[in-house]
N, C-alpha and C positions, 0 to 999 in steps of 0.2 A: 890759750895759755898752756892747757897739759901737752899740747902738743910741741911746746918749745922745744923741750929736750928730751932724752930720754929718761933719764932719772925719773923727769919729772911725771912722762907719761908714764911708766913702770910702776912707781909710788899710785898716784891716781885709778889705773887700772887695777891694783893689788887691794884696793881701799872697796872699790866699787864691786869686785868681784866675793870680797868678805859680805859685802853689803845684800847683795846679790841672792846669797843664801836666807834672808829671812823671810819668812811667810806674809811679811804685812811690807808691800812695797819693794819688795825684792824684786818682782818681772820691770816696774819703770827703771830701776837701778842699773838690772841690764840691759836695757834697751838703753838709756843713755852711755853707757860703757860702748853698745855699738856702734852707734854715733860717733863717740870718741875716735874709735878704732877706723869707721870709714871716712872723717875729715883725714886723720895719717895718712890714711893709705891716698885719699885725693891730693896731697902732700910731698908725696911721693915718697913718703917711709912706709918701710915694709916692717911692721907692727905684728907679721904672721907667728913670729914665733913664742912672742909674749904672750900672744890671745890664745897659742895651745899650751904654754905652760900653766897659764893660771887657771884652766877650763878642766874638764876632762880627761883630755887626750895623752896624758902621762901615764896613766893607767895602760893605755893601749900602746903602745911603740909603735909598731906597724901602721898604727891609722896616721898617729903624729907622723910618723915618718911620710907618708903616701900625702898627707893633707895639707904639710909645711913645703913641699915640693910645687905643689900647684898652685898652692897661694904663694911662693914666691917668683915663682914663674908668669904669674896672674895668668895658668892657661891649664886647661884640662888635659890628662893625656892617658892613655888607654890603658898600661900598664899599673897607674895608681887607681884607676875609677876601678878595673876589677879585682885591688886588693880591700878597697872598701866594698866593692857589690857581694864579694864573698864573706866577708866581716856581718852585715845587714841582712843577710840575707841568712847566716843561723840560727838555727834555737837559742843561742844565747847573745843578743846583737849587742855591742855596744851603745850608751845611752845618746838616745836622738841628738841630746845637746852638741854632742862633740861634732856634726854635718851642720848645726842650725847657726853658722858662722855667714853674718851676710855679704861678707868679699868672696865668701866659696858658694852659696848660690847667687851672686851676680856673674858668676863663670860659667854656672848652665842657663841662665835666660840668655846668655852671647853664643852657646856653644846649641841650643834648641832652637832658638827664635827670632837669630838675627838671621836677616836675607842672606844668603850664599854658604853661609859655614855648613862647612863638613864634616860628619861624622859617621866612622866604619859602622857597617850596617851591621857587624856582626856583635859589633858592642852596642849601637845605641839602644839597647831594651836595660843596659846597665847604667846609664845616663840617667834616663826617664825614671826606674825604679828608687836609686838615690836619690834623686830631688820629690818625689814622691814621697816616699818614706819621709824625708825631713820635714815635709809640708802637712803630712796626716795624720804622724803616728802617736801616739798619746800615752805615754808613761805615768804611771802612780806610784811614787814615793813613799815611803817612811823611815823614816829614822835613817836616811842614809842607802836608804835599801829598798831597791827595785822591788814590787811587789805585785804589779801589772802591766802588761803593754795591750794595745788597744792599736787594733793595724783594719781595724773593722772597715774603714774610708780608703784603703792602701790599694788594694786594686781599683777600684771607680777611680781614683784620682790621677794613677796608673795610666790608665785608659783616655781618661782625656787631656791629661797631657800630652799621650804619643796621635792622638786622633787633629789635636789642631799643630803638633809641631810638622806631619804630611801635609796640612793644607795649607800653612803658610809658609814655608819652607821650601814648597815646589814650585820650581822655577817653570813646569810648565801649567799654574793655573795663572792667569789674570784677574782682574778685578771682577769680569763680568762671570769667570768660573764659581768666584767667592761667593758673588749675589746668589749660588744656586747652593752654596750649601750655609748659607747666614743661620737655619734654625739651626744644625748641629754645634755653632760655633757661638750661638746663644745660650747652648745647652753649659757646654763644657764653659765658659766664662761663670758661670754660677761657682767654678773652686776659685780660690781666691788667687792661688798659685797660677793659673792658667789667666785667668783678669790680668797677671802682673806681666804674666808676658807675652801677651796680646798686645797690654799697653806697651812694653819695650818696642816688640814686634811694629806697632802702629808708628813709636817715633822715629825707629830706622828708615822703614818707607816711606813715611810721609817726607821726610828733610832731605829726598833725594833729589836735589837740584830741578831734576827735569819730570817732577812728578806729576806737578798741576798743568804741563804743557802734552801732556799723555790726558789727563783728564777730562772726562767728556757727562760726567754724572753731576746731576744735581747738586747730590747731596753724596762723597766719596762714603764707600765702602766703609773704609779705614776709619773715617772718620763716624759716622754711624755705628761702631764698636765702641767706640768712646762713649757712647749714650746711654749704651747697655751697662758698660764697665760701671758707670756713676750710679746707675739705675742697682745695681746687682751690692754695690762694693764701697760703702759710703767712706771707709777706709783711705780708700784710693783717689779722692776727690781733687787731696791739694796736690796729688800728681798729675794727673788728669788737667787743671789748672794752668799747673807750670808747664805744661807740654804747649796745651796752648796760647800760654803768652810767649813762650819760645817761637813756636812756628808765628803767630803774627808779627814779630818781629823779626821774621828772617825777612832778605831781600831776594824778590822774585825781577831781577834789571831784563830777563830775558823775555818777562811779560809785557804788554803795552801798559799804558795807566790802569784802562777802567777792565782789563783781564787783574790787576792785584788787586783793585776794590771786591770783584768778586771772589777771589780765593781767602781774602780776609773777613768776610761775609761766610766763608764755609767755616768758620772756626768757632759762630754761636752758637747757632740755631739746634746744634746736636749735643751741644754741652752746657746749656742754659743750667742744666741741674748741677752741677761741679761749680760755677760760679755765683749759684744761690746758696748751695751751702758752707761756700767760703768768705762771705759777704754778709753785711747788716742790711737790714732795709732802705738805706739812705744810696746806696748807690753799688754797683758790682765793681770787683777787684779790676778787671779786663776794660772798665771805661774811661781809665786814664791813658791808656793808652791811643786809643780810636781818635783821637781831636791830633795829638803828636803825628801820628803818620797818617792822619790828613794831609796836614801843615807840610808833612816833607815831600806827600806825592804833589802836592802843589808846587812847591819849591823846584820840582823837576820837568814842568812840561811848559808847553807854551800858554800865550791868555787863549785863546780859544779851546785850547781844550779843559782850562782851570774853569772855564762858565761852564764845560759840560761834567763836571766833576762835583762841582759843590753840592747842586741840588741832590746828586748821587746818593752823595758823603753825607748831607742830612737825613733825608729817606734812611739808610744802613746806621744810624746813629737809633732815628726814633725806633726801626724796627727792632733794635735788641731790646731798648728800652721796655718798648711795651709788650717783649715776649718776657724780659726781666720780670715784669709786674705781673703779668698772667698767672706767670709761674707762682710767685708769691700769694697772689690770691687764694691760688688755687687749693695751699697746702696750709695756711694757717685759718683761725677760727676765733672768736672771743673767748675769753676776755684779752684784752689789748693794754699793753702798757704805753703811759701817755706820751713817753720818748716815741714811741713806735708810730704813734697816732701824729706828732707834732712834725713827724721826716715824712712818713707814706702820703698822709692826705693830702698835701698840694700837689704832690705828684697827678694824684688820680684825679684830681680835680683840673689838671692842666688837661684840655682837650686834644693836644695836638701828640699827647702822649697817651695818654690811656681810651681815646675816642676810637683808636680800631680794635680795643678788648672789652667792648660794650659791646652787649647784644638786645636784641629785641625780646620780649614779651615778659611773663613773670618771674623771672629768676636770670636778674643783672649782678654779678656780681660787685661791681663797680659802682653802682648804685646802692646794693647795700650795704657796701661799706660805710661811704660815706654818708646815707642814713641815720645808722649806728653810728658815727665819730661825733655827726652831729649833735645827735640826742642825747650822748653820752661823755663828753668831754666840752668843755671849754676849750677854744683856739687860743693860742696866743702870734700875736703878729708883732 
């Protein structure tokens, strides 16, 4: 609705950005302001110049002018990145707020970390320091008035943004190059800035047509980032998420059947944590999907290979399942609410589901659950 028109969104965004300045509830006010701003722009209204009139950027000319340039352009370009690198870069920088515009860093996670883009070697140390800067630096207020900046994180963060946009970036490592530098690139995913565009990085290559027919690993690279990403950045989950209900739902027609059962089987087992904690216990977000494009790879092959399919498609059903449940074990503890107890218990108690996350000797976890639910709640059937 604010987006109907402009009036409407100008009034709205003028409301929010008033709002925006109070101490109790101000950061949600503009974070929804952002939102606003990036359904427009998905819209295809360009909203660039309302969001520097009512911000900051009036104050500065030159940035507005350098900043209302590339956001309506939606593209970086070398002559405004170094009149903001120079702006940032003195004793007196203008405030963080006016770069922390998230139409203008979605233009450096496309211009650092998407496969092929280009950028002159002799600027990109101006790139990386801008989005740096926006992502580290930490201002203290009062009354209207600067009274500390905190750049303490600005070079480390610096550093590992320019360290994983060479490794992923370069068109001559592969996958099996990547396998050799995985700790460094475990290291640098710990900034949050770099997690976000790793994950970008991850959905560009991964959705590349002819990715999984290149693929020869277990378990891809790419997708093993994603495990870290969720493990590091609990933030980042219902992206993480959406990436992968995207990719299981893309169509792989160039694979055989039981080559897209397996490439949709790559899209759990590394991200179990991302759809446990976007999930209740009674079931995960990602398993509404698995029965659907069962039903449609069936739809597409002949009856002999639908007999060699089913039993497949069960097996890769139970196994999320009961990696789903492991997980869940693994991380909660009593006391239990009796909602919780009335969904989880039959599950575990069905043996074709929770019978390969049982183990032998004194400490079953699966056993003492159910134990404990026993002992301590009433069933109701």
């Amino acid at each position: 609705m604010v987006c109907h028109g402009e009036h409407t969104y100008l009034f709205a965004q003028a409301m929010m950005s008033i709002l925006a300045q109070e101490e109790q509830g101000g950061s949600a006010v503009r974070r929804i302001g952002q939102e606003v701003q990036k359904s427009a722009h998905e819209r295809g209204h360009d909203a660039s110049q309302i969001t520097l009139a009512l911000g900051t950027a009036a104050a500065y000319p030159r940035a507005c002018q350098a900043l209302g340039a590339m956001l309506s352009k939606g593209a970086l370009n070398p002559a405004d990145i170094t009149v903001l690198f120079k702006m940032f870069s003195s004793m007196d920088p203008p405030p963080v707020e006016l770069i922390r515009v998230p139409a203008f860093l979605d233009l450096f996670m496309q211009s650092l970390f998407k496969p092929g883009s280009k950028i002159n070697q002799d600027h990109k140390h101006k790139y990386i320091h801008i989005l740096a800067y926006a992502a580290s630096v930490v201002e203290t207020w009062k009354k209207n008035k600067r009274v500390n900046i905190n750049k303490d994180e600005l070079k480390s963060t610096s550093k590992a943004i320019e360290t994983v946009h060479n490794l992923c970036c370069n068109e001559n490592k592969g996958a099996t190059e990547l396998v050799a530098e995985l700790g460094t690139l475990y290291q640098c995913i710990r900034f949050p800035v770099v997690a976000m565009g790793v994950l970008k990085w991850v959905d560009w290559t991964v959705s590349e047509p002819r990715y999984f027919q290149l693929q020869t690993d277990h378990t891809p690279v790419h997708l093993a980032l994603l495990d870290e990403i969720c493990t590091c950045h609990q933030l980042l989950h219902p992206q993480v998420l959406q990436l992968l209900i995207k990719l299981f739902e893309t169509e792989h027609s160039q694979l055989d059947v039981m080559e897209q059962l397996t490439v949709r089987w790559f899209y759990f087992p590394p991200s179990a944590g991302a759809e446990e904690d976007s999930a209740g216990p009674n079931g995960s977000p990602a398993e509404p999907w698995l029965r659907p494009a069962g039903s449609q790879l069936h739809s597409q092959v002949s009856g002999e290979t639908k007999h060699r399919i089913s039993p497949s498609f069960d097996i890769l059903s139970l196994s999320i399942s009961s990696n789903r449940n492991y997980f869940v074990l693994d991380v909660i503890a009593p006391p239990y609410t009796s909602d919780f107890v009335q969904l989880f218990l039959p599950i575990l108690e069905n043996d074709s589901i929770a019978g390969t996350i049982r183990t032998e000797g004194e400490h079953d976890p699966v056993a003492e659950f159910i134990a404990h639910c026993k002992s301590n709640f009433i069933m109701i059937n």
